[in-house]
N, C-alpha and C positions, 0 to 999 in steps of 0.2 A: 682234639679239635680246639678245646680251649687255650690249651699251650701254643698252636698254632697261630691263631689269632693274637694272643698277647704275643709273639714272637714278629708278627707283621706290623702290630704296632709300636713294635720297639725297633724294628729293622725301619719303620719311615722313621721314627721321630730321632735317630740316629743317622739316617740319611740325611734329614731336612740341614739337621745339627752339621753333620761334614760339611754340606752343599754351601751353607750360610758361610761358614768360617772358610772355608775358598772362597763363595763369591765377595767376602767382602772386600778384600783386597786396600787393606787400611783404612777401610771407612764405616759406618754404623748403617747406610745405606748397601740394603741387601736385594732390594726386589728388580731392577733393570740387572743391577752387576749377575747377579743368580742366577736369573731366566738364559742373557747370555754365556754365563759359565756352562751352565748344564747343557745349551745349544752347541758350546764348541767342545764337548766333554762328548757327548751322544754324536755328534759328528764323525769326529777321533774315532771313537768304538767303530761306527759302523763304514769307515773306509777302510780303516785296518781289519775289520772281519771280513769286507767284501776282497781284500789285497790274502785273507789268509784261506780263504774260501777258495780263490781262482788257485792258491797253490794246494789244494786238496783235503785240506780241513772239513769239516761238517759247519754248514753254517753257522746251527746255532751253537755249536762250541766255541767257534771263531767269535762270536758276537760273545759269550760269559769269558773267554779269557783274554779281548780289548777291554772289554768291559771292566776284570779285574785286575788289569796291569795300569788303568786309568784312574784307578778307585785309589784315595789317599792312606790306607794298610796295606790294598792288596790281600784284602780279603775279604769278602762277603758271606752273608748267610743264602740261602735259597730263595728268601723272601723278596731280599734287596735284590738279588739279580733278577729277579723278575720281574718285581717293579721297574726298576731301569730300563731293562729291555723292555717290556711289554709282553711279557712272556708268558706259556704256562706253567703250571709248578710240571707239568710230566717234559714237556720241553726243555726248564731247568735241568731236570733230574737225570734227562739223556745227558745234557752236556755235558755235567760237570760227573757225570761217570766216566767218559770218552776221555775228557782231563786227566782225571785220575787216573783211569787206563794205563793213558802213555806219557804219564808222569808229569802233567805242565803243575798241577795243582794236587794239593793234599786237602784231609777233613781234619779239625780240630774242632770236639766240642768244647763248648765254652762248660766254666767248672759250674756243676748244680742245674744243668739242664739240659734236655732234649734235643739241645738247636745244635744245627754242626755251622759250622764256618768254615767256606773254602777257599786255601789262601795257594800265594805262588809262592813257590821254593825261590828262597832268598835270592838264588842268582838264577831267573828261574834260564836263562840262554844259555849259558856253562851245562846246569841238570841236565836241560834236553840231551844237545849237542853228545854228552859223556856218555847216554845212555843208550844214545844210537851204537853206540863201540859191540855192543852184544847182538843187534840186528847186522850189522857189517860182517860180524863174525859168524854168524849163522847164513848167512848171504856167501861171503867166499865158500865155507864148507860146499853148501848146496850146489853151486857152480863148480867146485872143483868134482867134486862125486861125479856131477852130472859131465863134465870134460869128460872124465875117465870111464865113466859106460858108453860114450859116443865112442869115445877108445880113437887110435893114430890121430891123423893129422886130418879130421875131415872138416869141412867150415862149421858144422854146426860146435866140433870140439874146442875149436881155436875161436870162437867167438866166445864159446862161457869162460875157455882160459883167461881170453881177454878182458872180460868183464870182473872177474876175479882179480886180476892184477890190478885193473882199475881202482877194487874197490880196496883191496889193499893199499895203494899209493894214498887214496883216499884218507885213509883211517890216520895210516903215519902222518900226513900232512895234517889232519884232524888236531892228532894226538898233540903236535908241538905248537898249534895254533892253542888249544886250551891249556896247555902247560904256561905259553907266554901270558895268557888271557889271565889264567892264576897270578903269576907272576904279578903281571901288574897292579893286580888286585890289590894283592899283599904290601907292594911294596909303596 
């Protein structure tokens, strides 16, 4: 409990400390510029969580990882996302499992204590995108199995065929979209 607490008070007063040095935007005046950074910072989060929401996310995941693709590391503690958001710590603690889960974010504790920090994998659209390759693959399998128990030429066969094909064409056009995407990275 006590580690927790000092962790909440090191999670704001490292907040305040980001927040201050974004809002001040060249000047020693922080309290208008700040109020408005943090309004259009909290905006940000929760249109892009309500835009990752309607595409099937879980709310409050979609709100910790606006949240941490908005945050100046890209990386938060439990604390800070929850102060942010307005959260609970068991609210937190769904999301950023869900995260982890399916790869948007990883845990790092920091060295000589308790507290984990969760941060986005460097490119974190490249991670995803790449990691989808093993759901696509287990996806054509399943569909093709399942064409081949339907067995000849009946609709229900030639629709999982099709779906299979799809999701093959899919993957190849995937595959050379992130290959250029490295590409460009790189070069």
């Amino acid at each position: 409990m006590a580690d927790d607490a000092r962790d909440e008070t090191r999670a704001q007063e490292a907040g305040k400390a980001g927040t201050r040095e974004a809002g001040k935007a060249g000047t020693e005046e922080t309290g208008p510029r700040l109020r408005e950074y943090e309004e259009r910072a909290s905006a940000f989060v929760e249109r892009f969580a309500a835009d990752l929401t309607e595409a099937g996310m879980q709310r409050m995941a979609s709100r910790a990882f606006a949240c941490l693709l908005a945050s100046e590391e890209g990386a938060l503690t439990s604390a800070e996302l929850g102060r942010r958001l307005q959260a609970s710590p068991a609210a937190i603690s769904g999301a950023v499992r869900y995260l982890s889960q399916v790869g948007l974010v990883s845990r790092q504790r920091d060295p000589g204590s308790r507290r984990e920090r969760y941060l986005l994998h460097h490119d974190v659209w490249y991670t995803s995108l790449l990691s989808r390759d093993n759901i696509l693959n287990r996806w054509q399998a399943t569909l093709t199995t399942g064409a081949d128990a339907l067995g000849g030429d009946s609709p229900g066969a030639r629709r999982l065929r099709e779906s299979a094909e799809f999701l093959r064409f899919m993957q190849r056009e995937l595959e050379e979209m992130l290959k250029r995407w490295h590409e460009r990275q790189q070069g």
